[in-house]
N, C-alpha and C positions, 0 to 999 in steps of 0.2 A: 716571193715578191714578184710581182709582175712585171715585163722590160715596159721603158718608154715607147709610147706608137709614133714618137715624133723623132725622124730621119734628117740629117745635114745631107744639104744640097749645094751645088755651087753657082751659081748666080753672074755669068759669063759676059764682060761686054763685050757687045756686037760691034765696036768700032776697031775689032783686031788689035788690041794693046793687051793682051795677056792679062788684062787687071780683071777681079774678080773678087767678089761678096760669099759669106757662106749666110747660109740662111738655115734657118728648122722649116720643118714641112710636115702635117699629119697626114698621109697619104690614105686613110679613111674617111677623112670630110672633108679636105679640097684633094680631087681627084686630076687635078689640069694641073699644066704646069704652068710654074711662075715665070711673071714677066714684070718687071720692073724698070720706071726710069729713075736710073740713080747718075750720079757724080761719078765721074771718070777724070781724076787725076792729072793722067798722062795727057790728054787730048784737051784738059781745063775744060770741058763741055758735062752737059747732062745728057746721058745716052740711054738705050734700053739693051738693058742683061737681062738675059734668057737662063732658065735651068739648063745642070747637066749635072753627072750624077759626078762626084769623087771617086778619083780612083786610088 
């Protein structure tokens, strides 16, 4: 059986509160990384989370 091509990512906000998204990613058809503006919690604002990878 063949693995899935789709990879968890972490989806990081940039307003420095630790909070963080995980996301799927097929790294054969989008080739960029993600950038999203999501809800952040901590800071009650809509911010933009950046990829990075899990460790």
């Amino acid at each position: 059986m063949a693995k899935s091509s789709t990879i968890l990512v972490k989806l990081v906000s940039t307003a420095d509160t630790g909070y963080f998204y995980v996301a799927k990613r097929n790294p054969r058809q989008l080739t960029e990384k993600l950038e999203f503006r999501k809800y952040d919690p901590r800071v009650r604002k809509h911010v933009i989370f950046k990829e990075s990878k899990i460790k």
